[in-house]
C-alpha positions in Angstrom: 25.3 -29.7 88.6 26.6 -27.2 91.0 30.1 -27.1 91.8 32.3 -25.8 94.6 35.8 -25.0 94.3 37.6 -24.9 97.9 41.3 -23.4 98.3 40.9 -21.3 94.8 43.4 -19.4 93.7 43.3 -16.7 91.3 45.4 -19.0 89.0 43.2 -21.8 90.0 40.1 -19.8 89.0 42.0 -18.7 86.1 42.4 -22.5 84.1 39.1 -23.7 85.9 37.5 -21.3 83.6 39.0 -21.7 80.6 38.6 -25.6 80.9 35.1 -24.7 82.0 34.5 -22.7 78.8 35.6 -25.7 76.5 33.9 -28.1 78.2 31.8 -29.8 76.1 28.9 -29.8 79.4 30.1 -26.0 80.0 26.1 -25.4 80.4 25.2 -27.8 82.7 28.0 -27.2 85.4 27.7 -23.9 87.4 31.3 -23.1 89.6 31.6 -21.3 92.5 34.9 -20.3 93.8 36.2 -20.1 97.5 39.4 -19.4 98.4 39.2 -20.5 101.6 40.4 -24.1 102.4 37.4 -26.8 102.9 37.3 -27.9 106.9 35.4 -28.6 109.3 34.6 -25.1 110.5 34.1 -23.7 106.4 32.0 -27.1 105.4 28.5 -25.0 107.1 29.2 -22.5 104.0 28.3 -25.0 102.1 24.4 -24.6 100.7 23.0 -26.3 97.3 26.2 -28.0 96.3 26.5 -31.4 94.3 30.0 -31.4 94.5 33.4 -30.3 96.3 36.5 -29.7 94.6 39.4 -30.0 97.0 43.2 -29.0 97.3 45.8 -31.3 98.7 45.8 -29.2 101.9 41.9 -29.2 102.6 40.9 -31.2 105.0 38.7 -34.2 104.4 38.2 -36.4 107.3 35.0 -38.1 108.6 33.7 -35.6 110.7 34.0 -33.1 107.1 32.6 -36.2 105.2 29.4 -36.5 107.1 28.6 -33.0 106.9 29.3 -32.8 103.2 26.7 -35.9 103.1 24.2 -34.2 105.2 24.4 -31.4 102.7 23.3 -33.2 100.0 27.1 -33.4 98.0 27.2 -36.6 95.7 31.0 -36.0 94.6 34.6 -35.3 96.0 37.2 -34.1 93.2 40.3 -33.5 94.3 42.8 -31.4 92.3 45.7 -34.0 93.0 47.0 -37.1 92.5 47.2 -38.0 96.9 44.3 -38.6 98.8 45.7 -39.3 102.8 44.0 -36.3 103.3 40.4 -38.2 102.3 38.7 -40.6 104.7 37.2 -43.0 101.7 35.5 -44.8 103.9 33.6 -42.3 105.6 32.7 -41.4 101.9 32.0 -44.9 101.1 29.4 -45.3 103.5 27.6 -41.8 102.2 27.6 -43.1 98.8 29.7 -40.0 97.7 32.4 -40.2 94.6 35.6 -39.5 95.5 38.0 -39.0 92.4 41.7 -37.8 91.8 43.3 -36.3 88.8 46.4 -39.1 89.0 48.7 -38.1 86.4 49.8 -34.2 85.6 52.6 -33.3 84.3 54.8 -35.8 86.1 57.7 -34.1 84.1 57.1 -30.7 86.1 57.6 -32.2 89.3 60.7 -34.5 88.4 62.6 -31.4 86.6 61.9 -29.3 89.5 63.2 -32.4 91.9 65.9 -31.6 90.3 66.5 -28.1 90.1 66.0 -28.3 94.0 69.0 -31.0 94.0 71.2 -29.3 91.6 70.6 -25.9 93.4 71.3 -27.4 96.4 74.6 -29.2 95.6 76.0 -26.1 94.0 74.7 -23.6 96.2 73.1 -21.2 94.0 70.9 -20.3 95.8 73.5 -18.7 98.2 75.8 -17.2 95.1 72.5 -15.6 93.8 72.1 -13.9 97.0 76.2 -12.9 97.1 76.7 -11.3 93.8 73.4 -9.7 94.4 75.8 -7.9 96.8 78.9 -7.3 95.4 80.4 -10.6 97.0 81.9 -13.1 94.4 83.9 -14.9 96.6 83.7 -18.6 96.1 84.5 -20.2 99.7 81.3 -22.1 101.1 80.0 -22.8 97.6 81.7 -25.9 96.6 79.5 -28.7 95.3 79.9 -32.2 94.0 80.0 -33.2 90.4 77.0 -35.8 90.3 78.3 -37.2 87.3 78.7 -41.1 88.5 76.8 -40.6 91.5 74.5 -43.3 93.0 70.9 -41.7 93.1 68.5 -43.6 95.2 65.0 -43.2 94.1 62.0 -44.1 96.9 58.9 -44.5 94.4 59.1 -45.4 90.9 55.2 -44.2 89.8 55.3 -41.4 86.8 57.1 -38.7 88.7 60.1 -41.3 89.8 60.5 -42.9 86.4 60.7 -39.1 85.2 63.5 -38.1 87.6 65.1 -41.9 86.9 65.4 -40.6 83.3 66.8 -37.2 84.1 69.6 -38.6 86.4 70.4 -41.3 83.9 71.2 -38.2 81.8 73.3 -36.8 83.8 75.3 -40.0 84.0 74.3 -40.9 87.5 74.1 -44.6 88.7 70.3 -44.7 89.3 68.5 -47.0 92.1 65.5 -47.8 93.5 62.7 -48.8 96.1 59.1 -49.7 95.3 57.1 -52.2 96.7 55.3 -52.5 93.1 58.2 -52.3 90.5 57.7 -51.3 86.8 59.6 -52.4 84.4 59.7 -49.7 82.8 62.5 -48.4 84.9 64.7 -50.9 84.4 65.8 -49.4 81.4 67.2 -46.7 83.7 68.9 -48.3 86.7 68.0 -51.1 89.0 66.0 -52.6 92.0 67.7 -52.5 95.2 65.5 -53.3 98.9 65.4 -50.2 100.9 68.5 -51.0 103.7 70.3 -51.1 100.2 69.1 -47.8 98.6 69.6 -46.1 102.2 73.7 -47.5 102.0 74.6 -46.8 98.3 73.0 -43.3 98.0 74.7 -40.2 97.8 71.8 -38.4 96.5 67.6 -39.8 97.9 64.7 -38.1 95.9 61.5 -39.3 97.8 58.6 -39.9 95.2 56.4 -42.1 96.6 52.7 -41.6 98.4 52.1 -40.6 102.0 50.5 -43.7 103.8 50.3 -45.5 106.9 53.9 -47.5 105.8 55.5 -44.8 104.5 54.7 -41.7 107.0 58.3 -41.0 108.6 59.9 -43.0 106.3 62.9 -41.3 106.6 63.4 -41.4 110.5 66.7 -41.7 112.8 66.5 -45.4 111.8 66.6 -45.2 108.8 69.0 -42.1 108.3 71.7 -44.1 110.5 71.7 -46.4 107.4 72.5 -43.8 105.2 75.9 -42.2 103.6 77.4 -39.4 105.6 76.6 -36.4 103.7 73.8 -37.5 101.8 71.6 -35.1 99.9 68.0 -35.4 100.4 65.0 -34.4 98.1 61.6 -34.4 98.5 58.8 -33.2 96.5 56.4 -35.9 97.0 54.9 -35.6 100.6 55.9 -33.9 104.0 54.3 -36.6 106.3 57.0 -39.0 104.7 60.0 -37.2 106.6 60.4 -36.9 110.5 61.5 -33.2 110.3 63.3 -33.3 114.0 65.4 -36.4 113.3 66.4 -35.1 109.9 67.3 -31.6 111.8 69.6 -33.8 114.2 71.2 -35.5 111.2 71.6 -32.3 110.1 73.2 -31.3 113.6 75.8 -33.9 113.5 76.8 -33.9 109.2 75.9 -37.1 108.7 73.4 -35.7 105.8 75.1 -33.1 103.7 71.9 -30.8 103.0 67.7 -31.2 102.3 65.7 -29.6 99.5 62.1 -29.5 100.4 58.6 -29.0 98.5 57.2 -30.5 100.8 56.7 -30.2 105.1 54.8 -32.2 107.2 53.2 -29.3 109.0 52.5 -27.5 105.9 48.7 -27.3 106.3 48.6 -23.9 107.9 51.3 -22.0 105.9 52.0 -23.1 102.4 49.9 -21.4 99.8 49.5 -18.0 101.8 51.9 -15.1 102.4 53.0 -15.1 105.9 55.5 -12.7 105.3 54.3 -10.3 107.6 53.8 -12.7 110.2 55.3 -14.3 113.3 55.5 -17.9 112.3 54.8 -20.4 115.1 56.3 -23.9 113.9 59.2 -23.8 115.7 60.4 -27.1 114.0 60.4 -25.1 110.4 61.9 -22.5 111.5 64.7 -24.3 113.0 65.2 -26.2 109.9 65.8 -23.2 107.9 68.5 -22.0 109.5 70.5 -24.1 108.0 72.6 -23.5 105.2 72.2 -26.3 103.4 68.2 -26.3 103.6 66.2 -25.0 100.5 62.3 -25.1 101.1 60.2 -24.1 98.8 56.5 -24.0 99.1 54.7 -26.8 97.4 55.4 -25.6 93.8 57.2 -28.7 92.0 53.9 -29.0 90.1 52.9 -25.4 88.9 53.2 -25.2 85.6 51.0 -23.9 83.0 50.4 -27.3 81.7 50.0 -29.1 84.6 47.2 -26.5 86.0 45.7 -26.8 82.6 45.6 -30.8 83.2 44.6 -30.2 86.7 41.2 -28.4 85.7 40.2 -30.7 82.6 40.8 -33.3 84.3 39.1 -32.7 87.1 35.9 -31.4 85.1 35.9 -34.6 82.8 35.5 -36.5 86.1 32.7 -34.6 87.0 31.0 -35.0 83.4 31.3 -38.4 83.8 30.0 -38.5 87.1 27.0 -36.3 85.9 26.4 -39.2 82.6 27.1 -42.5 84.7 27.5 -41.7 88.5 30.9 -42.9 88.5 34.1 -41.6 86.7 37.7 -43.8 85.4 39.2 -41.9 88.4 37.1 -43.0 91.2 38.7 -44.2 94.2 37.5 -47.3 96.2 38.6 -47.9 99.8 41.2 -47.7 101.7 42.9 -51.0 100.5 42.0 -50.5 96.9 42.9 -46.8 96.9 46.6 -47.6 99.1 47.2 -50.2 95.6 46.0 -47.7 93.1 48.1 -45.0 94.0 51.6 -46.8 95.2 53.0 -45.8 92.1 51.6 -42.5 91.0 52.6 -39.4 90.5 53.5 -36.9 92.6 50.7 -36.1 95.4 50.1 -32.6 94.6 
């Protein structure tokens, strides 16, 4: 079985071979490393390939699909949990596995959720950046004990439950939306319907899956019905916020300050040094003017044990492609795949 590895980093190669070496197929599975993204204008590099192995920023749509078909590739393994960037049906119809790795680490993501938040709300970011120069002046770094705080929580798969758990720690009131609640939250806070969560919130930590109901879920509707100087997190998806509305909340104080893993335009930037660059997104760069923005670049996941999860995982589902034709992990359609996945992790 020959494998192709799309978006490769030299940490990516670096666990992909060291899972590779203890697989217990190691033999049968020949990798090949890109580290270019897969598209519609790198899918012709593709020659005597049985399978793909996609990141969360490679693009997957029909037109890719039916090329990927034409060229002979029988499975799709994507090294995250999200697949809006997949058209299943396309892949359907071609008879070609697509399968996810749906639960890493879902601690990783949920501690760095809220390292974002606590950075945020005490501004060390910016006091790093003062004392680095001398300046230990303490005006324009006050924060907010979150000690009783009401945390609304928007996704309660692994990764939420995780962050529900931390924030119960800290002795915050926890909350939460999700259109399939698990019990095992309850042990942590409570069920509230999302007008609800949106009202009582002083902090929102978005954890839930990028779909056609939840794409801008936070919009100018939705912010209205939110607490003047909210925080915001996200380290779930970028699609899930409408960046220009949040930059007008932003505008007028009604929210207080946004950490961000995650941006909807992210495609074209994250994962790459653009340091040396003029970047074009006017949007992004707006939002990071502010103050009381952190974004970060799509790390909440990278740890050592999550990559090392990432790269069994995804091999084991091509073992057991390569024994049955199918694997545990195999996504169905649309509808079946939107159910599956409403309360996963995190959609590295």
């Amino acid at each position: 079985m020959k494998l192709s590895v799309f978006s490769a980093k030299p940490y990516d190669k670096t666990y992909f071979e060291a899972a590779h070496a203890e697989a217990a197929s190691s033999d049968s599975i020949k990798v090949t490393y890109h580290d270019f993204p897969l598209n519609e204008e790198t899918v012709s590099f593709i020659k005597d390939t049985d399978a793909v192995c996609a990141f969360v920023n490679d693009s997957l749509h029909g037109a890719v699909i039916d090329m990927l078909a034409e060229r002979g590739v029988k499975a799709i393994l994507l090294r995250c949990a999200g697949f809006n960037h997949v058209d299943l049906d396309a892949a359907a119809r071609h008879g070609i596995m697509v399968a996810n790795v749906p639960s890493y680490s879902p601690e990783a993501v949920a501690e760095f959720a809220v390292a974002l938040l606590q950075t945020l709300n005490r501004n060390t970011h910016r006091a790093y950046n003062r004392a680095r120069e001398g300046n230990f002046a303490l005006n324009g770094l006050l924060g907010r004990t979150l000690h009783g705080k009401t945390v609304g929580i928007l996704g309660v798969g692994k990764i939420g439950l995780a962050t529900a758990r931390i924030m119960k720690g800290f002795g915050c009131r926890v909350i939460a939306f999700d259109p399939f609640p698990s019990k095992a939250f309850e042990e942590y806070g409570e069920y509230r319907d999302l007008d609800t969560l949106l009202a009582e919130s002083d902090v929102i930590s978005l954890h839930c899956p990028l779909m056609e109901k939840t794409k801008h879920i936070i919009n100018d509707q939705n912010i209205a019905k939110m607490k003047k100087g909210v925080l915001l997190v996200n380290t779930s998806r970028g699609g899930l916020i409408d960046t220009k509305a949040v930059i007008k909340a932003l505008k007028t104080h009604h929210i207080g300050g946004v950490a961000l893993d995650v941006y909807e335009g992210e495609g074209d930037l994250f994962y790459d040094d653009h340091s040396g660059e003029i970047i074009h997104d006017d949007v992004l760069m707006r939002l990071m003017t502010f103050h009381n923005v952190i974004v970060s670049g799509h790390q909440a996941f990278f740890t050592v044990e999550a990559l090392t999860e990432i790269a069994e995982c995804s091999l084991r589902n091509l073992e057991e492609f390569m024994k049955t034709g199918s694997c545990a992990n195999a996504l169905g359609n649309t509808d079946k795949g939107a159910k599956k996945s409403s309360l996963p992790v995190r959609n590295v």
